[in-house]
ChimeraX commands (.cxc) that place a marker at each C-alpha (Angstrom):
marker #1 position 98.75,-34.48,4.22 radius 0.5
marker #1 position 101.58,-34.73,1.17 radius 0.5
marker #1 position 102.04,-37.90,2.37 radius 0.5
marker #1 position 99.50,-39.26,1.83 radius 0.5
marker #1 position 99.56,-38.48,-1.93 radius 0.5
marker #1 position 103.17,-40.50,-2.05 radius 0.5
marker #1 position 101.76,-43.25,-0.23 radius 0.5
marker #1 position 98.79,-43.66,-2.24 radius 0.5
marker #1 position 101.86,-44.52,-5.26 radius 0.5
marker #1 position 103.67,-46.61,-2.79 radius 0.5
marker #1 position 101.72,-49.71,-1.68 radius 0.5
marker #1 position 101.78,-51.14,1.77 radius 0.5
marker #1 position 102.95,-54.65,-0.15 radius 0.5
marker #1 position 106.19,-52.65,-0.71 radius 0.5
marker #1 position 108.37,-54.69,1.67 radius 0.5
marker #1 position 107.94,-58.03,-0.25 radius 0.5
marker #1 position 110.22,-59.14,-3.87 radius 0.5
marker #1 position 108.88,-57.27,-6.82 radius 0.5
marker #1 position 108.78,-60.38,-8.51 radius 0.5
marker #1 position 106.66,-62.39,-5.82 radius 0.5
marker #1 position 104.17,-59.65,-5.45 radius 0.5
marker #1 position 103.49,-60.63,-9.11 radius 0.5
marker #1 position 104.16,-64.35,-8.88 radius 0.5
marker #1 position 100.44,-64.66,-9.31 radius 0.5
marker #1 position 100.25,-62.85,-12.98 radius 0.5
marker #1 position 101.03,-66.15,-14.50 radius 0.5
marker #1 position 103.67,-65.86,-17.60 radius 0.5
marker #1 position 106.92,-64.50,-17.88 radius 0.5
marker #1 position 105.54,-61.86,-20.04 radius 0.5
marker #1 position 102.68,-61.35,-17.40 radius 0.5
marker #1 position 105.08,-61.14,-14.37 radius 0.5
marker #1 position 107.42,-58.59,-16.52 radius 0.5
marker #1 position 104.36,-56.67,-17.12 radius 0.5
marker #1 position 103.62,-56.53,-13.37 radius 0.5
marker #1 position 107.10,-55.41,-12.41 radius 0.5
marker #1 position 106.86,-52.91,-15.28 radius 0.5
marker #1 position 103.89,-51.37,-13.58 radius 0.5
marker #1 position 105.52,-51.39,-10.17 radius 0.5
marker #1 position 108.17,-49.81,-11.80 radius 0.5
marker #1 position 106.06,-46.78,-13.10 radius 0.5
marker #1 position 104.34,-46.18,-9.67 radius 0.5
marker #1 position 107.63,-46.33,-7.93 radius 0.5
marker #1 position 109.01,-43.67,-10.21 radius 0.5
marker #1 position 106.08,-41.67,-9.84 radius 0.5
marker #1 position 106.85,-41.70,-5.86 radius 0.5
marker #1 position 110.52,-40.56,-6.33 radius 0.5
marker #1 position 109.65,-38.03,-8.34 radius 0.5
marker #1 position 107.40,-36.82,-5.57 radius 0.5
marker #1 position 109.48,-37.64,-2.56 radius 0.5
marker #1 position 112.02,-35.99,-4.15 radius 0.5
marker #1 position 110.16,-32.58,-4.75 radius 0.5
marker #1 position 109.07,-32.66,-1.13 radius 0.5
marker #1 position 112.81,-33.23,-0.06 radius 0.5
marker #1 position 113.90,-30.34,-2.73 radius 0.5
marker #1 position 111.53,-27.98,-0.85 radius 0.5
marker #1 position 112.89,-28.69,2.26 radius 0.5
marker #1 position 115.92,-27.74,1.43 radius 0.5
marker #1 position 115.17,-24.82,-0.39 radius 0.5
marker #1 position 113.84,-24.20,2.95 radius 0.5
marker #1 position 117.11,-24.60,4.92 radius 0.5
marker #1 position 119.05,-22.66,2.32 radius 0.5
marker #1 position 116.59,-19.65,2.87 radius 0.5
marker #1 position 116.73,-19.86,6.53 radius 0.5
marker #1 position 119.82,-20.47,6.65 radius 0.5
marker #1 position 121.17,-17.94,4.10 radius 0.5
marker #1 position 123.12,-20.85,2.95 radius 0.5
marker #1 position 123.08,-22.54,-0.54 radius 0.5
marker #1 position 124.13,-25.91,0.35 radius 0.5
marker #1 position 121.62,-28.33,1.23 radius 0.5
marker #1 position 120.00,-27.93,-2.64 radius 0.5
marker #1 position 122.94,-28.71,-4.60 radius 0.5
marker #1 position 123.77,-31.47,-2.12 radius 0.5
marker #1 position 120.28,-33.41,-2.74 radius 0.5
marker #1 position 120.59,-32.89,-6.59 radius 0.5
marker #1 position 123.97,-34.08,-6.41 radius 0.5
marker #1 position 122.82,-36.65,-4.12 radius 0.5
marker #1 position 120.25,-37.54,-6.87 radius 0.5
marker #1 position 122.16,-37.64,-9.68 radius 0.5
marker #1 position 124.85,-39.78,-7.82 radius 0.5
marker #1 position 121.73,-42.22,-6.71 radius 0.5
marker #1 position 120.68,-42.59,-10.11 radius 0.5
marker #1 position 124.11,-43.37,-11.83 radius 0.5
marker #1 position 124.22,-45.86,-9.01 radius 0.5
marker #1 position 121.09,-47.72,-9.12 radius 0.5
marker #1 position 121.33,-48.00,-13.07 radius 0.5
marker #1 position 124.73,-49.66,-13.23 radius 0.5
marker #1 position 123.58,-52.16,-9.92 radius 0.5
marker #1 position 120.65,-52.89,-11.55 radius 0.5
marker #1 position 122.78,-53.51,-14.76 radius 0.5
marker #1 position 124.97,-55.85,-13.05 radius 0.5
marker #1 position 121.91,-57.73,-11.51 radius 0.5
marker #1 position 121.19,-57.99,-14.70 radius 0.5
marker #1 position 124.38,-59.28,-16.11 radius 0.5
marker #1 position 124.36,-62.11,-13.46 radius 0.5
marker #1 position 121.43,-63.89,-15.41 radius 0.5
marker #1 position 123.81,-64.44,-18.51 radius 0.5
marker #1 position 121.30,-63.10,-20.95 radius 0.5
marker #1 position 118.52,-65.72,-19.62 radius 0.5
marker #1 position 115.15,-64.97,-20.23 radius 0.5
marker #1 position 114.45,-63.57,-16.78 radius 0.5
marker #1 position 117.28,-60.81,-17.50 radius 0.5
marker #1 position 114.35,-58.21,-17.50 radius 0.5
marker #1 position 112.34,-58.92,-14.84 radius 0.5
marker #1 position 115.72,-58.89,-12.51 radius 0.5
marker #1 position 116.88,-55.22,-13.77 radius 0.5
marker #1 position 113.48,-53.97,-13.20 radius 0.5
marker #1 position 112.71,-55.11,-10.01 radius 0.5
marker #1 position 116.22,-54.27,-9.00 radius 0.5
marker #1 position 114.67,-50.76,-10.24 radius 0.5
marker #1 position 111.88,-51.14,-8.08 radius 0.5
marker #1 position 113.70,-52.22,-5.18 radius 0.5
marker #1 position 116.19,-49.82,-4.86 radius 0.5
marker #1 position 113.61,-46.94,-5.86 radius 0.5
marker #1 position 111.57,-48.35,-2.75 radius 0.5
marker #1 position 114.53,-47.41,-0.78 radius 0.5
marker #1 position 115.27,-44.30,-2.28 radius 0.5
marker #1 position 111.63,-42.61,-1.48 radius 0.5
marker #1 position 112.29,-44.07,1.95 radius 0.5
marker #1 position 115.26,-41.85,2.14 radius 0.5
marker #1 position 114.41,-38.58,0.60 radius 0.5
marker #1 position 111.05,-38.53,2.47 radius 0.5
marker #1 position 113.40,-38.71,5.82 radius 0.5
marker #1 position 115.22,-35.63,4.23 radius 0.5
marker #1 position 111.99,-33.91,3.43 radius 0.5
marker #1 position 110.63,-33.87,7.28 radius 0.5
marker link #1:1,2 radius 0.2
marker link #1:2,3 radius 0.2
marker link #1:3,4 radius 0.2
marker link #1:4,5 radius 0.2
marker link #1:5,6 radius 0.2
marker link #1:6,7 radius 0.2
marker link #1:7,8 radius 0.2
marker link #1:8,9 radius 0.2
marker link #1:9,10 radius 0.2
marker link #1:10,11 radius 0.2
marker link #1:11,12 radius 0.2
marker link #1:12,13 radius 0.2
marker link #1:13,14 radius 0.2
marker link #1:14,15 radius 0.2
marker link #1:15,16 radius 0.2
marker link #1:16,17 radius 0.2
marker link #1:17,18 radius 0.2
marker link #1:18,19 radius 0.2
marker link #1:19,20 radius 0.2
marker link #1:20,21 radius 0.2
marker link #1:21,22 radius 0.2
marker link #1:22,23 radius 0.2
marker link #1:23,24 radius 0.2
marker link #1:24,25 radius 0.2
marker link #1:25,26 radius 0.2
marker link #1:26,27 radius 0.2
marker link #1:27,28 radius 0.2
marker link #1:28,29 radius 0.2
marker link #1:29,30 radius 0.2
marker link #1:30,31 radius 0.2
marker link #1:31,32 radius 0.2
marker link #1:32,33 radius 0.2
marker link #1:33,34 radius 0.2
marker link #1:34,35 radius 0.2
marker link #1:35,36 radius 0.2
marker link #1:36,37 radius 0.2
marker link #1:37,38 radius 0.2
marker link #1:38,39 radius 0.2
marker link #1:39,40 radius 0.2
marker link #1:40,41 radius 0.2
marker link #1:41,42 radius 0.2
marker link #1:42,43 radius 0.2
marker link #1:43,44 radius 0.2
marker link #1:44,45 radius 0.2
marker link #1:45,46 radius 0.2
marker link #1:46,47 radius 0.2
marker link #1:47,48 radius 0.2
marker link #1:48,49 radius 0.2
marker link #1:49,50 radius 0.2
marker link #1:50,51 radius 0.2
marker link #1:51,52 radius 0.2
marker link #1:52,53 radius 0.2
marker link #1:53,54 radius 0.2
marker link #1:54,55 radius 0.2
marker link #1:55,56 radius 0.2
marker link #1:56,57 radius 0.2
marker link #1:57,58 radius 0.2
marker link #1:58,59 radius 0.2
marker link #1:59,60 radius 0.2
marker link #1:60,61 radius 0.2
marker link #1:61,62 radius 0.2
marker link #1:62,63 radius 0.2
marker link #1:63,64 radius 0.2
marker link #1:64,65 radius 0.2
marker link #1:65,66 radius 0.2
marker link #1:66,67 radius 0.2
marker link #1:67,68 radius 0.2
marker link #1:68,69 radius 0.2
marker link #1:69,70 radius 0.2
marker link #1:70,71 radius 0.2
marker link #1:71,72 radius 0.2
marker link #1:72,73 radius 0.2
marker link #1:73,74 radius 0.2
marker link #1:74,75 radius 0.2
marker link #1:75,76 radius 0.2
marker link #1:76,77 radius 0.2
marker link #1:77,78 radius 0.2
marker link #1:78,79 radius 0.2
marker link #1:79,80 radius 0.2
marker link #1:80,81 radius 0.2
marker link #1:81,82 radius 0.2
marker link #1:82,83 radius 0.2
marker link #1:83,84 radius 0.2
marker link #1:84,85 radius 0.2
marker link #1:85,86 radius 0.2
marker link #1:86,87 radius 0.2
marker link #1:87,88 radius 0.2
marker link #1:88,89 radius 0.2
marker link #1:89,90 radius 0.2
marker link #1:90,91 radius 0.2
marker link #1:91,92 radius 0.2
marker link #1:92,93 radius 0.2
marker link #1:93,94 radius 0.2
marker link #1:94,95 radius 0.2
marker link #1:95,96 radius 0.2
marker link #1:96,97 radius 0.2
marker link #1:97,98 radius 0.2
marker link #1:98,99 radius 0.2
marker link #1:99,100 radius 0.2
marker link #1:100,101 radius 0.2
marker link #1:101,102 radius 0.2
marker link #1:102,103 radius 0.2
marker link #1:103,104 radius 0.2
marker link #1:104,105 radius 0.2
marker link #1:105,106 radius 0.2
marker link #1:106,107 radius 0.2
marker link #1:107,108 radius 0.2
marker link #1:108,109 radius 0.2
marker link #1:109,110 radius 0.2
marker link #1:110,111 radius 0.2
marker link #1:111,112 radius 0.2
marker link #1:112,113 radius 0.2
marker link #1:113,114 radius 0.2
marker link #1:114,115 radius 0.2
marker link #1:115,116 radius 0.2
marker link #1:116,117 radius 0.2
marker link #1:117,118 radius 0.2
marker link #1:118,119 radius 0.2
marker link #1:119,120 radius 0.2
marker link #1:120,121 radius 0.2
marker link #1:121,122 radius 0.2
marker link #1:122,123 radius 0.2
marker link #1:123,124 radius 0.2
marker link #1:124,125 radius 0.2
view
């Protein structure tokens, strides 16, 4: 049942390029508006993947009588975050300041963020 609320934010076309699941929007500006969106609804499903995850292991530091596993997914977190903004920064830098220099860092965003509520909802079971 509370997955099916973070799959309703994550869409089955998840395993395709950001960019070519919006290849039909037309323009530049219409494509970067596409990944944009993608962007917010992948955000939204980290955000909830990784309250599911917290509760688990809030759950394992209770029965356990251990505080380890919480401060090891927020570090975890925090560590995943620093990382995905300066790779999707360099992605970014690779396009020499072209026009498509957006697009790239966001779906970088998405792509990675894709990954990450693969792996936190793995931690949450």
């Amino acid at each position: 049942m509370r997955w099916t609320f973070v799959l309703l934010l994550f869409p089955i076309s998840a395993v395709a390029d950001p960019t070519m699941e919006c290849i039909d929007a037309g323009s530049q500006v219409e494509i970067g508006s596409c990944v944009s969106d993608m962007e917010t609804r992948v955000s939204a499903a980290i955000e909830s993947s990784y309250s599911l995850a917290l509760g688990a292991a809030k759950e394992l530091d209770d029965v356990t009588s251990r505080v380890v596993a919480t401060p090891a997914l927020q570090t975890s977190q925090n560590t995943w975050i620093a990382y995905r903004d300066a790779q999707c920064e360099a992605v970014g830098a690779s396009f020499g300041g072209g026009s498509g220099t957006g697009i790239a860092i966001t779906a970088c965003r998405v792509d990675l963020g894709r990954a990450r509520v693969d792996e936190l909802l793995r931690y949450a079971n």
